[in-house]
C-alpha positions in Angstrom: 126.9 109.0 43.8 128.8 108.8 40.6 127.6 108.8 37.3 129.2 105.2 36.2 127.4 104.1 39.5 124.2 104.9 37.9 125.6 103.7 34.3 126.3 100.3 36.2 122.7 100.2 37.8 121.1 100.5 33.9 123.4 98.2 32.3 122.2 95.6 34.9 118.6 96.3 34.0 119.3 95.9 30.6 121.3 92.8 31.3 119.1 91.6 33.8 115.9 91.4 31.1 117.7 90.3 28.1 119.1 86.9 29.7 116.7 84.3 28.1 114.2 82.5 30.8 110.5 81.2 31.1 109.5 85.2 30.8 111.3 85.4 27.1 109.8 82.3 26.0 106.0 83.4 26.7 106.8 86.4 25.7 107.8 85.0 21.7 104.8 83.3 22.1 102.7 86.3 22.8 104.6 88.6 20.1 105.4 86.4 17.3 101.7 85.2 17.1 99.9 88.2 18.1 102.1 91.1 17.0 104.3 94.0 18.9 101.4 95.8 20.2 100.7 91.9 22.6 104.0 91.6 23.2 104.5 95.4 24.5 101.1 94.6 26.3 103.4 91.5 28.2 106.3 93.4 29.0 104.4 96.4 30.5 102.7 93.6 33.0 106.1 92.0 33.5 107.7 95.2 33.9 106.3 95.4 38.0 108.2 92.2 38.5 111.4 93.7 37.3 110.8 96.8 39.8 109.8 94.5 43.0 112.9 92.3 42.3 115.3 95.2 41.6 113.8 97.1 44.6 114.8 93.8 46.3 118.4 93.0 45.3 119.2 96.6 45.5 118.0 96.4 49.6 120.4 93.1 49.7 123.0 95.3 48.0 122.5 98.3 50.6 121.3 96.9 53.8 123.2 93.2 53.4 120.8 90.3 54.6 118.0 92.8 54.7 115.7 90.3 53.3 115.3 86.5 55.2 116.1 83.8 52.7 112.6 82.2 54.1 110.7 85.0 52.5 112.8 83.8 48.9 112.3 80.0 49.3 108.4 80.3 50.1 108.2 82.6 47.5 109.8 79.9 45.3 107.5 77.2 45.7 104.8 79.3 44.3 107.0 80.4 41.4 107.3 76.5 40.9 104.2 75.5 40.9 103.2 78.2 38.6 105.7 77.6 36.1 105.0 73.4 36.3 101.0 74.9 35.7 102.2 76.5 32.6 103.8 74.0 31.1 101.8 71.8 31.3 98.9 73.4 30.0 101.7 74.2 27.1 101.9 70.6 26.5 98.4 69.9 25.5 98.3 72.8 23.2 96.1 72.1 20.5 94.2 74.6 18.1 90.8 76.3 17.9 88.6 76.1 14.6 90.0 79.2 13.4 93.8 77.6 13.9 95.2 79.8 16.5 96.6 78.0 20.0 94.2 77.8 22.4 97.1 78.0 24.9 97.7 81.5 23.8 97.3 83.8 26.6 93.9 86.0 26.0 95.3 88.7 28.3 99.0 89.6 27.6 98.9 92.5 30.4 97.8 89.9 33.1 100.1 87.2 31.9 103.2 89.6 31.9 102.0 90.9 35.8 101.9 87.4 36.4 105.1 86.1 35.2 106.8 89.0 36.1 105.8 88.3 39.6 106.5 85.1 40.3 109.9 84.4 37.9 111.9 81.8 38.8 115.0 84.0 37.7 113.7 87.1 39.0 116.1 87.2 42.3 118.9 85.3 41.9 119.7 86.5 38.3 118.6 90.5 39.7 121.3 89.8 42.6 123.6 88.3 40.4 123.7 91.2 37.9 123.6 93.8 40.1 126.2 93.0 42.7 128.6 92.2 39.5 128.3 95.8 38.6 127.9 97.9 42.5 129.6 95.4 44.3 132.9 97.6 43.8 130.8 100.5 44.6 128.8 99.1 47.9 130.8 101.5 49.7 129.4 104.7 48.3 125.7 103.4 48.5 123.3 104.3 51.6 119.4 103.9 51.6 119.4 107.4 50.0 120.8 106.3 46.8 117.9 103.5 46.5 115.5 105.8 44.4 118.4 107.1 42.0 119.5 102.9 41.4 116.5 102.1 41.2 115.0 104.5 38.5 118.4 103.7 36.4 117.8 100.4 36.6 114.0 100.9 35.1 115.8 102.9 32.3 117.7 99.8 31.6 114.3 98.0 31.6 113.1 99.9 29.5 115.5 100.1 26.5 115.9 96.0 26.5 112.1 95.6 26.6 112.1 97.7 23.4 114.4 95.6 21.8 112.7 92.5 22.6 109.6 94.0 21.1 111.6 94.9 18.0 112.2 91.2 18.1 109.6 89.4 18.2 107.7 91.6 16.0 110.2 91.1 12.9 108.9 88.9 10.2 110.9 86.4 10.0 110.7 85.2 13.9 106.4 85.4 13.5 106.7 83.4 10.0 108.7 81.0 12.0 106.8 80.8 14.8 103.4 80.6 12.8 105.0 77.5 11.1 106.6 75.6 14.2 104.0 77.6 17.1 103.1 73.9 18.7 106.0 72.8 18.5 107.6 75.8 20.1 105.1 75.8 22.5 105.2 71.8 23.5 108.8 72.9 23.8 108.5 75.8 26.2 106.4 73.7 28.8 109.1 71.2 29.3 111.6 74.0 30.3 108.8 75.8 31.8 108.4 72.3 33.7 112.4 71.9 34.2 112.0 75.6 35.3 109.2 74.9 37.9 111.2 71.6 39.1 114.1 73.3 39.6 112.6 76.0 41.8 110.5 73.8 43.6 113.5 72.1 44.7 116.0 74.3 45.3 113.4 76.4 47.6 112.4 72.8 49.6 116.1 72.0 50.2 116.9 75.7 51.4 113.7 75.7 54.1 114.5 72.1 55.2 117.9 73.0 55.2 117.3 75.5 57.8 115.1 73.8 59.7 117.1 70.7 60.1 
């Protein structure tokens, strides 16, 4: 296995986290309100779900229908019905006595497991990215390469999640957020809602699909 190989593996991590979803938005939330320190605390939850869907997409690469499509369609009803959960409780935000959102999450280690593990964008986007840069190479990859991808992908993880905590630390996007935070929040759970929808039905067309 070539170097670029493992080039190609990061740059889809990097790629991978930095395309804007339901994950990014909490995560402003989380950062611009509570500071870098909550918003690393998010990412280093989220940061299993990028493994277990990169473990995943890099089995579809390798093995090639490895995985059923059941397993992905089940698992995206729960992702929907998390996400419709969400934003919904994002759309009665209101604030405390002391004037913070009481739709903030309280546990940003938890929240990032969570999201992290039930993304809506988590496999096809993973897939997506990662067959865009090793399709060319499928050729040259067997099971042994999985570790190697896999731990350049994390590297690529890595470096986006620090510049997403570089962002929503900066002063300007928490001086924003701290005058539009409901707003911005009311906003989220309708595409956290569109989100959840959206899962919901693509994963009940694909099982009825197959079952028809």
């Amino acid at each position: 296995m070539t170097l670029s190989i493992l080039l190609s593996a990061a740059v889809a991590g990097v790629t991978y986290t930095l395309i804007p979803g339901p994950a990014f938005l909490a995560l402003l939330g989380i950062g611009a309100s509570r500071g870098r320190r909550a918003g690393a605390g998010f990412l280093a939850g989220h940061f299993a779900g990028d493994i277990v869907w990169a473990t995943l997409s890099l089995v579809a690469i390798i093995g090639a229908h490895s995985v059923s499509r059941n397993f992905f369609d089940i698992l995206g009803l729960v992702c929907g019905l998390y996400l419709c959960w969400l934003g919904f409780t994002a759309l009665r935000a209101k604030r405390d006595e002391a004037g913070r959102l009481k739709a903030e999450a309280k546990r940003p280690v938890l929240r990032g497991l969570t999201f992290g593990l039930t993304n809506p964008k988590g496999y096809p986007v993973s897939i997506a990215m990662f067959t865009a840069l090793l399709a060319s190479s499928a050729d040259q990859l067997d099971w042994s390469a999985l570790p190697a991808l896999l731990g350049a992908a994390c590297v690529g993880f890595i470096l986006a999640d620090i510049v997403l905590v570089v962002f929503v630390g900066a002063g300007l996007v928490r001086r924003f957020y701290a005058r539009y935070d409901i707003w911005i929040a009311r906003a989220s759970g309708l595409i956290f809602i569109g989100f959840g929808l959206h899962a919901l039905s693509e994963s009940l067309s694909g099982l009825l699909g197959r079952r028809a």
